[in-house]
NUVEX-594793 format. One record per residue (C-alpha): residue number from 1; residue in one letter; chain; x negated, y negated, z negated. Coordinates in nm, 2 decimals. Last residue first. Layout:
BEGIN
<pt><seq>NUM</seq><type>A</type><mol>A</mol><xx>X</xx><yy>Y</yy><zz>Z</zz></pt>
...
//
This chain:
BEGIN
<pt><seq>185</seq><type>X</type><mol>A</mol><xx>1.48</xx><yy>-0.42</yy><zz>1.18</zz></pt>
<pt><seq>184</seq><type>X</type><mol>A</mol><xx>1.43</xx><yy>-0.77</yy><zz>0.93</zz></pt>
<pt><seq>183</seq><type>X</type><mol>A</mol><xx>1.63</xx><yy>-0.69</yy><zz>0.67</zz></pt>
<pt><seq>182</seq><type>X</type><mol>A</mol><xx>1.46</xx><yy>-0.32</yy><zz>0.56</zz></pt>
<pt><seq>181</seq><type>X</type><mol>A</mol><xx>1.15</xx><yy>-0.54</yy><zz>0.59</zz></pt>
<pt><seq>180</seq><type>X</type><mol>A</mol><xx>1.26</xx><yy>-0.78</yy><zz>0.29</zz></pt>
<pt><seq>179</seq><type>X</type><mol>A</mol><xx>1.26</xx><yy>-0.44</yy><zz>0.04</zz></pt>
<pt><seq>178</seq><type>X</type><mol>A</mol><xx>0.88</xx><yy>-0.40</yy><zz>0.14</zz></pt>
<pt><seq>177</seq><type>X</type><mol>A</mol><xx>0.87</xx><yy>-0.71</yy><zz>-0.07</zz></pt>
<pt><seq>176</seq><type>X</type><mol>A</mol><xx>0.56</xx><yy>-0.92</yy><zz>0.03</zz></pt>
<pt><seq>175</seq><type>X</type><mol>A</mol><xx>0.28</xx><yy>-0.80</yy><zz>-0.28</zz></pt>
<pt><seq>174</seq><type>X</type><mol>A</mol><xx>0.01</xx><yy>-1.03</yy><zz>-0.36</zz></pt>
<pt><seq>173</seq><type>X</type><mol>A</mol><xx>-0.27</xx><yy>-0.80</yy><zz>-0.41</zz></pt>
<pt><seq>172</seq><type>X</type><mol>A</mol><xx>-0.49</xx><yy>-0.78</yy><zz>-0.76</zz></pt>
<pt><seq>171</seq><type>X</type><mol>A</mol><xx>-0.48</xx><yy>-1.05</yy><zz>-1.02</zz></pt>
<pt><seq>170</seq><type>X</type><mol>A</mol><xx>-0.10</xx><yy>-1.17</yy><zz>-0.95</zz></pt>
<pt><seq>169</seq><type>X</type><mol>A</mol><xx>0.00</xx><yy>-0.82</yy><zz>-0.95</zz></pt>
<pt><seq>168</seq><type>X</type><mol>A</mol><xx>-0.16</xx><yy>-0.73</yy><zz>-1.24</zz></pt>
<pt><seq>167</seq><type>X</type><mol>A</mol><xx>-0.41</xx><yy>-0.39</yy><zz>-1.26</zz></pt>
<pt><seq>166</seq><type>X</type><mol>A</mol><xx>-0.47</xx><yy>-0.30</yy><zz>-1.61</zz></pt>
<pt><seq>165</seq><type>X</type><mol>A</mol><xx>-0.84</xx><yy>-0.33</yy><zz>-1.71</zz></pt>
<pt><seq>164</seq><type>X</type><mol>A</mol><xx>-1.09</xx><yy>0.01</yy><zz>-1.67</zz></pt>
<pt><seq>163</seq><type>X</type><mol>A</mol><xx>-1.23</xx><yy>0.07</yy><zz>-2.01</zz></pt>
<pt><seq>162</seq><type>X</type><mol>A</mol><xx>-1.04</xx><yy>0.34</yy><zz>-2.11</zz></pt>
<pt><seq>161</seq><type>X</type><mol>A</mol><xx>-0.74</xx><yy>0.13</yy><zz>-2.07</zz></pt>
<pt><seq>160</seq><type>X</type><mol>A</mol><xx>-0.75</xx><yy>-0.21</yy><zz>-2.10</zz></pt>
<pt><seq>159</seq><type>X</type><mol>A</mol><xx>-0.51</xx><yy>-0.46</yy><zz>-2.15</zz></pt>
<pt><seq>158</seq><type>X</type><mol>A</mol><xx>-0.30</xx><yy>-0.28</yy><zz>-2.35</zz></pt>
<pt><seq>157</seq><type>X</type><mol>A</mol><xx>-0.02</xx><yy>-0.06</yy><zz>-2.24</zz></pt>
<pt><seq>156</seq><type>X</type><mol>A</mol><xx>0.34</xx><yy>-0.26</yy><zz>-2.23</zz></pt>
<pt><seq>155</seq><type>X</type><mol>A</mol><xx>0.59</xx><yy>-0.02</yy><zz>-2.39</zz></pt>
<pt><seq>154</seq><type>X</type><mol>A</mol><xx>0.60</xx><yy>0.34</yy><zz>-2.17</zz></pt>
<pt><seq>153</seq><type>X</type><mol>A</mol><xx>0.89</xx><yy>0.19</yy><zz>-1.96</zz></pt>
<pt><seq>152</seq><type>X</type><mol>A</mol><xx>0.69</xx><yy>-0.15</yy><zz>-1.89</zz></pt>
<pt><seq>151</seq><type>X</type><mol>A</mol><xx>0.39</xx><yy>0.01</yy><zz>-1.76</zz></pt>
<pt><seq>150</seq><type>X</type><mol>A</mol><xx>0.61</xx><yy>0.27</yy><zz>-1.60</zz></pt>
<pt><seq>149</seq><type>X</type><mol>A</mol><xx>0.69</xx><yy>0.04</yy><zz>-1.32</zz></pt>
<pt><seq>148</seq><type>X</type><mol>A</mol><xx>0.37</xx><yy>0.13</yy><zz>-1.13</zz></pt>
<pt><seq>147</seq><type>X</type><mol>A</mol><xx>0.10</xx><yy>-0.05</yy><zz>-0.93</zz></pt>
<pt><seq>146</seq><type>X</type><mol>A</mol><xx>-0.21</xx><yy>0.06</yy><zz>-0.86</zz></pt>
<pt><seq>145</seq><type>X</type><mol>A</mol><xx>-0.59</xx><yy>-0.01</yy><zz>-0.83</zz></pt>
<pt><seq>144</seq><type>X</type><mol>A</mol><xx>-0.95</xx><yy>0.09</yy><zz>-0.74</zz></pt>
<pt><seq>143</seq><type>X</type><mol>A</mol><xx>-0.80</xx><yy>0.47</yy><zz>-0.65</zz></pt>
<pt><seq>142</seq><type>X</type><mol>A</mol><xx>-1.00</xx><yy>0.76</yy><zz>-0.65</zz></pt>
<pt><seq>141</seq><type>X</type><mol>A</mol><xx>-1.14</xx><yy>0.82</yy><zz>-1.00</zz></pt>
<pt><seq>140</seq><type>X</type><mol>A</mol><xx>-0.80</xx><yy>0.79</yy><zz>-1.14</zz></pt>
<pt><seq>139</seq><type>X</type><mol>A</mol><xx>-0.71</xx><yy>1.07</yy><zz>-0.85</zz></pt>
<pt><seq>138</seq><type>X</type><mol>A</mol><xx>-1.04</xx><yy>1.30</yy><zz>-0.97</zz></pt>
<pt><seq>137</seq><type>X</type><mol>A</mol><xx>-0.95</xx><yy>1.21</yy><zz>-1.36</zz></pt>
<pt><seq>136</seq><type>X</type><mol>A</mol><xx>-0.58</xx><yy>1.35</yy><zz>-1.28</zz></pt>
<pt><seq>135</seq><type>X</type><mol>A</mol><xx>-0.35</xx><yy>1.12</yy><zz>-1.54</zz></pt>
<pt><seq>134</seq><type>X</type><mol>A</mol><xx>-0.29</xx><yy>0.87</yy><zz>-1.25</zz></pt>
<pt><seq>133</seq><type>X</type><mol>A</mol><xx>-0.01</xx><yy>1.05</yy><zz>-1.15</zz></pt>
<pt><seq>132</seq><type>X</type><mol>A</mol><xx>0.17</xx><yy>1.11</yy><zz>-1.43</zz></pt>
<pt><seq>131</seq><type>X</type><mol>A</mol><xx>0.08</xx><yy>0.73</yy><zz>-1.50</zz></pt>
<pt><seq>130</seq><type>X</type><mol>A</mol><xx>0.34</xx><yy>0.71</yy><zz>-1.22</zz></pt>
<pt><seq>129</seq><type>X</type><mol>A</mol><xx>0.22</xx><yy>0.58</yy><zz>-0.88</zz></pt>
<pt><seq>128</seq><type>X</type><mol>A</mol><xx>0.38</xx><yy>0.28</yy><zz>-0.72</zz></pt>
<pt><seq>127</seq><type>X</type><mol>A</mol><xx>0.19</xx><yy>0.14</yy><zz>-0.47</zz></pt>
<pt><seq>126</seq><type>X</type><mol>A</mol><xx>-0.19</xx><yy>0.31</yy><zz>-0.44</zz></pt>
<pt><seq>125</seq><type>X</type><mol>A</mol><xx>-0.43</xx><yy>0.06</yy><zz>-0.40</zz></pt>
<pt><seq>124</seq><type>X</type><mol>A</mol><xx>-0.75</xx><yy>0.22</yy><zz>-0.23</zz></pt>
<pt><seq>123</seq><type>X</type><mol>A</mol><xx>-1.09</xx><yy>0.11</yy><zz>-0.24</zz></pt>
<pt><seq>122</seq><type>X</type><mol>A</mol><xx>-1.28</xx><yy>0.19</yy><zz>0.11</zz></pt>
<pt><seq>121</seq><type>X</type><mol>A</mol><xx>-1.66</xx><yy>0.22</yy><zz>0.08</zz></pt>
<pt><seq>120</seq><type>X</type><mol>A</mol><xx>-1.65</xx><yy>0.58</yy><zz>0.06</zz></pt>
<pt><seq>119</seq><type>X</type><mol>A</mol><xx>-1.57</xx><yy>0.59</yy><zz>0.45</zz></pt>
<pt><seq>118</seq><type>X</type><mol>A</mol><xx>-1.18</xx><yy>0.74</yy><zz>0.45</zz></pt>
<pt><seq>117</seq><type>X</type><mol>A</mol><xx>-1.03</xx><yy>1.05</yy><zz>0.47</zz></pt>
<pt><seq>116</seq><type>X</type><mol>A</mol><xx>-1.20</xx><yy>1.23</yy><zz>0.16</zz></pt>
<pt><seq>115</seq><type>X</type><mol>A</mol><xx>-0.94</xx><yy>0.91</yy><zz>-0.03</zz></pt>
<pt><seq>114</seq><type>X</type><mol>A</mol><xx>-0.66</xx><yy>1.02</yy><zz>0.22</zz></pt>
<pt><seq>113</seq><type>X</type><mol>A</mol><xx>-0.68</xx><yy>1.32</yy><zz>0.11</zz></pt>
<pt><seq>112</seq><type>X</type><mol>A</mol><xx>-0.71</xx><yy>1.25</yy><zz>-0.26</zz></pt>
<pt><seq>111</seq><type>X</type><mol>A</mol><xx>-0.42</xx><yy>1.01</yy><zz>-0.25</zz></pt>
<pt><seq>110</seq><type>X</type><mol>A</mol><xx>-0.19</xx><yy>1.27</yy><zz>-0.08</zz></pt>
<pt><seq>109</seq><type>X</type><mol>A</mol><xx>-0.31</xx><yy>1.57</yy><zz>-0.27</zz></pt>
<pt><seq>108</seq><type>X</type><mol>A</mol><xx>-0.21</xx><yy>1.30</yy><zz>-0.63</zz></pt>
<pt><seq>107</seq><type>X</type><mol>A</mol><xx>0.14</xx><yy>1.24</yy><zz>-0.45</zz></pt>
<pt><seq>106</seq><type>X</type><mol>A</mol><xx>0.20</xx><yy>1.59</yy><zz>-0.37</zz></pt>
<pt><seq>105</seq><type>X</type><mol>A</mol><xx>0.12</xx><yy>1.77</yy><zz>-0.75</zz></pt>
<pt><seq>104</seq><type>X</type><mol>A</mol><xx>0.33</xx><yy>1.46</yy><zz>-0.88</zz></pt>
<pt><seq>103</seq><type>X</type><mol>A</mol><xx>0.64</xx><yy>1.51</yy><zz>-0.68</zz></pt>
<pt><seq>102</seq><type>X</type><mol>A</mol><xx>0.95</xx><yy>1.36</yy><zz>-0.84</zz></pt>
<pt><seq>101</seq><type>X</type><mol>A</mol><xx>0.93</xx><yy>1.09</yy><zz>-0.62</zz></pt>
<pt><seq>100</seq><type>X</type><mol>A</mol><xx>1.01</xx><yy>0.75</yy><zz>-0.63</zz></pt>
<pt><seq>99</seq><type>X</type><mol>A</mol><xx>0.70</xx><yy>0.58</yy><zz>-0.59</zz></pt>
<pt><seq>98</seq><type>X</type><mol>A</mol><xx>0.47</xx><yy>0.71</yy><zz>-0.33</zz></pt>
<pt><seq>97</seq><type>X</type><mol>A</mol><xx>0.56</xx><yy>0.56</yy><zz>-0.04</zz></pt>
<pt><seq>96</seq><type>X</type><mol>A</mol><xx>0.25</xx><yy>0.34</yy><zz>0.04</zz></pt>
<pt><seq>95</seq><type>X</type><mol>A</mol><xx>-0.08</xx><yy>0.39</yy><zz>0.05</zz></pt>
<pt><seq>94</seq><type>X</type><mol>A</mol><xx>-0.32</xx><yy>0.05</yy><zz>0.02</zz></pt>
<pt><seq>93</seq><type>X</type><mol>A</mol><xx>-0.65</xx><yy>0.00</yy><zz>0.17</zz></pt>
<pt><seq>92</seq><type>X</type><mol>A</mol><xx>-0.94</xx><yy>-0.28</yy><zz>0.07</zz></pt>
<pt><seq>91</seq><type>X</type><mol>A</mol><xx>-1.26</xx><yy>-0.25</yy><zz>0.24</zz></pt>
<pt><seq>90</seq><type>X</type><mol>A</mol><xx>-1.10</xx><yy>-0.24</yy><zz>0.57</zz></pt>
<pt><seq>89</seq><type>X</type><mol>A</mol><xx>-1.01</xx><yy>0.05</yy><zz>0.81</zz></pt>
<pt><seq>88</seq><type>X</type><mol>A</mol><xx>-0.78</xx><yy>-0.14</yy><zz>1.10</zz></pt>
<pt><seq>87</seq><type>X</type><mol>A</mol><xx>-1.04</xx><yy>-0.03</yy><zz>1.37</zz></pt>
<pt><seq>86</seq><type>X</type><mol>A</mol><xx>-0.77</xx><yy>0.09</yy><zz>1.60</zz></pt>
<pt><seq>85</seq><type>X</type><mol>A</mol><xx>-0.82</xx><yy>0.44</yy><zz>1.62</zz></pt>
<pt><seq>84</seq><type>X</type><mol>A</mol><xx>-0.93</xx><yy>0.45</yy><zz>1.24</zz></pt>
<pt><seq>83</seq><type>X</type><mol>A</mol><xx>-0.58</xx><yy>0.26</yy><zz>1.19</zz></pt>
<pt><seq>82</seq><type>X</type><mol>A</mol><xx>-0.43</xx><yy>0.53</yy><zz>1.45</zz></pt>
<pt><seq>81</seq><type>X</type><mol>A</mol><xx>-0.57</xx><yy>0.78</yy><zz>1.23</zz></pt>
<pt><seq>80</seq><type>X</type><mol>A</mol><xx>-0.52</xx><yy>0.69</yy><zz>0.93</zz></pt>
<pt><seq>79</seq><type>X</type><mol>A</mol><xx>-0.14</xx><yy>0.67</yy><zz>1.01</zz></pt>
<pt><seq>78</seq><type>X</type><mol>A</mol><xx>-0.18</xx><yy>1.04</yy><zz>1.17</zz></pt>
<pt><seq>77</seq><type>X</type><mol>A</mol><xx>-0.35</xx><yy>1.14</yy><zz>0.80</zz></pt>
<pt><seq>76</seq><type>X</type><mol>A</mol><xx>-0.07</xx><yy>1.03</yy><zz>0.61</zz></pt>
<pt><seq>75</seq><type>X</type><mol>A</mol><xx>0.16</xx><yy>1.20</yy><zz>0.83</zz></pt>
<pt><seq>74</seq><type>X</type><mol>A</mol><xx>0.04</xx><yy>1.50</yy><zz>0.81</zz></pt>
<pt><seq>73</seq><type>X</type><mol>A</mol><xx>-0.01</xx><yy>1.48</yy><zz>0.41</zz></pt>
<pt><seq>72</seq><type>X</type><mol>A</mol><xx>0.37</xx><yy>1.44</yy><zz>0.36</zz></pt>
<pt><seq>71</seq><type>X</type><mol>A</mol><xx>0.60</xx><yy>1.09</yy><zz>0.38</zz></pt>
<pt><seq>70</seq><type>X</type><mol>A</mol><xx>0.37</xx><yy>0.85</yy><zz>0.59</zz></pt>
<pt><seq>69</seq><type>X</type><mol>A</mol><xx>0.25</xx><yy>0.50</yy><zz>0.49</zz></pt>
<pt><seq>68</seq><type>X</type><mol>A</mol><xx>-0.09</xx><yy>0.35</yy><zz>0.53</zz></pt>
<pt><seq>67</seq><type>X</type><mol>A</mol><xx>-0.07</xx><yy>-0.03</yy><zz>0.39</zz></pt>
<pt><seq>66</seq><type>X</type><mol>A</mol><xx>-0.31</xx><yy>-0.28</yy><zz>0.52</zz></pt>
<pt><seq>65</seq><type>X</type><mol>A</mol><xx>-0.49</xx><yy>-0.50</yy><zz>0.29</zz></pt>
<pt><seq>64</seq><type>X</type><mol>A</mol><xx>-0.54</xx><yy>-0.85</yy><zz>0.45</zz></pt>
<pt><seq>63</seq><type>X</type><mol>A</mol><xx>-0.83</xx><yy>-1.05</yy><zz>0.28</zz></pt>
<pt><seq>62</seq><type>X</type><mol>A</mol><xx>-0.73</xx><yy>-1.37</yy><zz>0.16</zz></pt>
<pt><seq>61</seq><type>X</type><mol>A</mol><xx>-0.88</xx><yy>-1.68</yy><zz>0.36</zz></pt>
<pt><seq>60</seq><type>X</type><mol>A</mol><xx>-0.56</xx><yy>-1.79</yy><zz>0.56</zz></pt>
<pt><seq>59</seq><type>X</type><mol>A</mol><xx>-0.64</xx><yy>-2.01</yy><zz>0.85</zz></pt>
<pt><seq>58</seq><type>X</type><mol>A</mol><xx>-0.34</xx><yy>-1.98</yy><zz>1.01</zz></pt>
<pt><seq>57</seq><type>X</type><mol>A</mol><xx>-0.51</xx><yy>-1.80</yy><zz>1.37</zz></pt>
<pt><seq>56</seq><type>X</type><mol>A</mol><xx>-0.69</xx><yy>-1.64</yy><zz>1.14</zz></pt>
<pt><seq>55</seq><type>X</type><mol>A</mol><xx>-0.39</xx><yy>-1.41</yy><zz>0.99</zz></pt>
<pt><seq>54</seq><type>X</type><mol>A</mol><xx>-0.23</xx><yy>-1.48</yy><zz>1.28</zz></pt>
<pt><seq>53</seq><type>X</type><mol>A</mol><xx>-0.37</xx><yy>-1.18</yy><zz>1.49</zz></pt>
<pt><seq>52</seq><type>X</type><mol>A</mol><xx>-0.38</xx><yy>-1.00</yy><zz>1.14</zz></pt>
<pt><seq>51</seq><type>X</type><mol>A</mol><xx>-0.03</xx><yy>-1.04</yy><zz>1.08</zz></pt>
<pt><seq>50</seq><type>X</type><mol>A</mol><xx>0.08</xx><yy>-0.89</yy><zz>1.48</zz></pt>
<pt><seq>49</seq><type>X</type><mol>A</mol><xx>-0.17</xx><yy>-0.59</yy><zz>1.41</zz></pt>
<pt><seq>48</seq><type>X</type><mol>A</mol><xx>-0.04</xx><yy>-0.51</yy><zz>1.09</zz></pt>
<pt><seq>47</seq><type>X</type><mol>A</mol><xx>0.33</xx><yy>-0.54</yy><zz>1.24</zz></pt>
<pt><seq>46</seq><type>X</type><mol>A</mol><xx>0.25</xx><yy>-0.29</yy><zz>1.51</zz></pt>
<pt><seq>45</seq><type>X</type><mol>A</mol><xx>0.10</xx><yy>-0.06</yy><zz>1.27</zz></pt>
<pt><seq>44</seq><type>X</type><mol>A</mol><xx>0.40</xx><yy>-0.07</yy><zz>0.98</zz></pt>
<pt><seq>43</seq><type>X</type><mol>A</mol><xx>0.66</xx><yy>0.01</yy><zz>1.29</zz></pt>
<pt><seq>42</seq><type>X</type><mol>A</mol><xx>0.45</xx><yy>0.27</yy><zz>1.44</zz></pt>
<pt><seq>41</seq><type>X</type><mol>A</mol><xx>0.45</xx><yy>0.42</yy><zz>1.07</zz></pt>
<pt><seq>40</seq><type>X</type><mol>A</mol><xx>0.83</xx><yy>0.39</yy><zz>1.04</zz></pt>
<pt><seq>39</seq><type>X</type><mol>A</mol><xx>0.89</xx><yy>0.56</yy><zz>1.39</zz></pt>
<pt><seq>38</seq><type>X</type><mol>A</mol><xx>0.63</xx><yy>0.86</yy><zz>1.28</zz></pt>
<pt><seq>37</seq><type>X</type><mol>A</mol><xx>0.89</xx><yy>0.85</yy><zz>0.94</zz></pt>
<pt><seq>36</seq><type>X</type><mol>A</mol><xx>1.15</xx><yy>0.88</yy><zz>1.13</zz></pt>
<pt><seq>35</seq><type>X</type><mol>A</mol><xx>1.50</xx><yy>0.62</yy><zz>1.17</zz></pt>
<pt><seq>34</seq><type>X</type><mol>A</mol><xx>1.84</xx><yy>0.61</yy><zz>1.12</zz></pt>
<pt><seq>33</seq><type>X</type><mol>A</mol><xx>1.84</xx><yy>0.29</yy><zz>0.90</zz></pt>
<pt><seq>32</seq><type>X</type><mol>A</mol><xx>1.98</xx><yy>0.40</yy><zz>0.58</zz></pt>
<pt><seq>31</seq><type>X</type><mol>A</mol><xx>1.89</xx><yy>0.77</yy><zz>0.70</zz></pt>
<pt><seq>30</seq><type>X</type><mol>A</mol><xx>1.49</xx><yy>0.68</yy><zz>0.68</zz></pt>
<pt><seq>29</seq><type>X</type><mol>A</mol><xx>1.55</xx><yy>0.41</yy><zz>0.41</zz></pt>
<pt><seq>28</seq><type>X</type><mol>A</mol><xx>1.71</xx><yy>0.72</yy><zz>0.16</zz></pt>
<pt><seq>27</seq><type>X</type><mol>A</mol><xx>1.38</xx><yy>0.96</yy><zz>0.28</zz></pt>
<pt><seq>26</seq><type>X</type><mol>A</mol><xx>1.14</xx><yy>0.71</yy><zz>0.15</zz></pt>
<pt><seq>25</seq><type>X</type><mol>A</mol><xx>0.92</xx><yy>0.63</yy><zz>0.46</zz></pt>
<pt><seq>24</seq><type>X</type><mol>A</mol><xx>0.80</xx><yy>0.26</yy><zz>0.39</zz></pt>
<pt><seq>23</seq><type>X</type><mol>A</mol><xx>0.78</xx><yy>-0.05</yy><zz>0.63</zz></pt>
<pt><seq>22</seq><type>X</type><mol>A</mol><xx>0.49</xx><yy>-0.22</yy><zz>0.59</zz></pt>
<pt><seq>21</seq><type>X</type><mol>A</mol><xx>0.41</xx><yy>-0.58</yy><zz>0.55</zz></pt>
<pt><seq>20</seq><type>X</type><mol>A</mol><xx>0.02</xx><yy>-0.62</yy><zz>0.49</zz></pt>
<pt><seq>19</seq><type>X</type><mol>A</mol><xx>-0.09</xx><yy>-0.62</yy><zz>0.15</zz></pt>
<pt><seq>18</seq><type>X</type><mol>A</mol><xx>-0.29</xx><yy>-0.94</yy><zz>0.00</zz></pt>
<pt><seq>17</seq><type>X</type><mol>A</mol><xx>-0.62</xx><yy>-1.00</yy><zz>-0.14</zz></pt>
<pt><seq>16</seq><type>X</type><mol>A</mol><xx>-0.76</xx><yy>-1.30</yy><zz>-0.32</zz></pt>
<pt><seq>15</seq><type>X</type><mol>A</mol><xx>-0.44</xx><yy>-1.48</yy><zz>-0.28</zz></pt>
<pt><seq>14</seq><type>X</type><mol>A</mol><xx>-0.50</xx><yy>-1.84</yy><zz>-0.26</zz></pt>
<pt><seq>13</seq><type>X</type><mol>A</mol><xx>-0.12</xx><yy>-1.90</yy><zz>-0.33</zz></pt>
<pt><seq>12</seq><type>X</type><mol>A</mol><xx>-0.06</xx><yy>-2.12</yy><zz>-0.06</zz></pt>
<pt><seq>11</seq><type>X</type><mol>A</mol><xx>-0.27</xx><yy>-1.89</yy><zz>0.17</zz></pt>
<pt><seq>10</seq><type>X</type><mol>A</mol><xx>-0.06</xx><yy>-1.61</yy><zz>0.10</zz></pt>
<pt><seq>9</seq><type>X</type><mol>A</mol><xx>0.29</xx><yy>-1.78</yy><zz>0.08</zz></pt>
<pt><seq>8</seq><type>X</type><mol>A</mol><xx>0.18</xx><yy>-1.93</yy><zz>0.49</zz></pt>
<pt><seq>7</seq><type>X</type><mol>A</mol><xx>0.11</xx><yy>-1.55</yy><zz>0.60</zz></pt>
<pt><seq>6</seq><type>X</type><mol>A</mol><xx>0.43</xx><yy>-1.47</yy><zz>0.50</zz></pt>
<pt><seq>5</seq><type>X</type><mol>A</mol><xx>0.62</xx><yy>-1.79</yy><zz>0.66</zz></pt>
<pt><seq>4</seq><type>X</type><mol>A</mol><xx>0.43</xx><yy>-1.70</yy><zz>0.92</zz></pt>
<pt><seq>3</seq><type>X</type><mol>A</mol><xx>0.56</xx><yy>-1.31</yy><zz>0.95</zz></pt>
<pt><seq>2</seq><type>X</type><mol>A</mol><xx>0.93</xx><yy>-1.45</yy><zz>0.94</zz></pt>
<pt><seq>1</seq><type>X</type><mol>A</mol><xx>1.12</xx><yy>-1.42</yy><zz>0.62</zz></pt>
//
């Protein structure tokens, strides 16, 4: 899928938000496609920068939410950075790479950095977190949504959860499959 054939499924949808493509830094897409994770993080910034030239250009009214991706802390903070560099901050950020890890401890120091990293008025989407995760009050505190497959493998939690409602896909960010990136090298 080409990046206006995104941007065209976003305004179609009247997406309120919407996650820039990014191109993630798990370890197995790294060797997959011989890659690092400071070449997967230049890839993710050049692409933000192409969709939001376009983004007006196509008249699409959902607000872009761009991804930071790294693998450890360092390069967390280097993605901020060039987005800080760039003025790619926005009120809605997303951190990528954190599903399928066994790392809970690394995932929640990641989130929390980040959060101390940004102006307070960022919300951050973190993309697949474990409830593991999301069981630290200062992380749950942190983020303004995530995602996670282990709302269907711990039986469908209510709608609400100590008073904060369950984050859908369709309510929250319209999600472009980092999966169709992976295609597209």
């Amino acid at each position: 899928m080409c990046i206006r054939d995104s941007l065209r499924i976003v305004r179609m949808l009247q997406a309120d938000l919407y996650a820039l493509r990014d191109y993630s830094c798990e370890i197995e897409i790294l060797k997959k496609h011989k890659t690092t994770v400071r070449e997967q993080i230049i890839r993710t910034f050049e692409h933000h920068l192409k969709l939001l030239e376009l983004h007006d250009k196509l008249n699409v009214k959902s607000q872009p939410v761009p991804v930071i991706q790294g693998w450890n802390i360092e390069d967390y903070l280097y993605c901020t950075d060039i987005y800080r560099d760039h003025g790619i901050i926005m009120d809605y950020m997303a951190i990528g790479t954190l599903c399928r890890r066994g790392m809970t401890k690394t995932i929640r120091k990641i989130i929390l950095t980040i959060k101390n990293e940004l102006p307070t008025w960022v919300k951050i989407h973190a993309f697949g977190v474990k409830i593991k995760v999301l069981g630290n009050k200062a992380v749950w505190n942190s983020t303004y949504g995530f995602d996670t497959s282990s709302w269907s493998l711990d039986g469908r939690w209510s709608s609400l959860i100590n008073g904060r409602k369950r984050i859908e896909t369709k309510q929250l960010l319209h999600f472009m499959s980092t999966f169709s990136n992976h295609h597209n090298f």
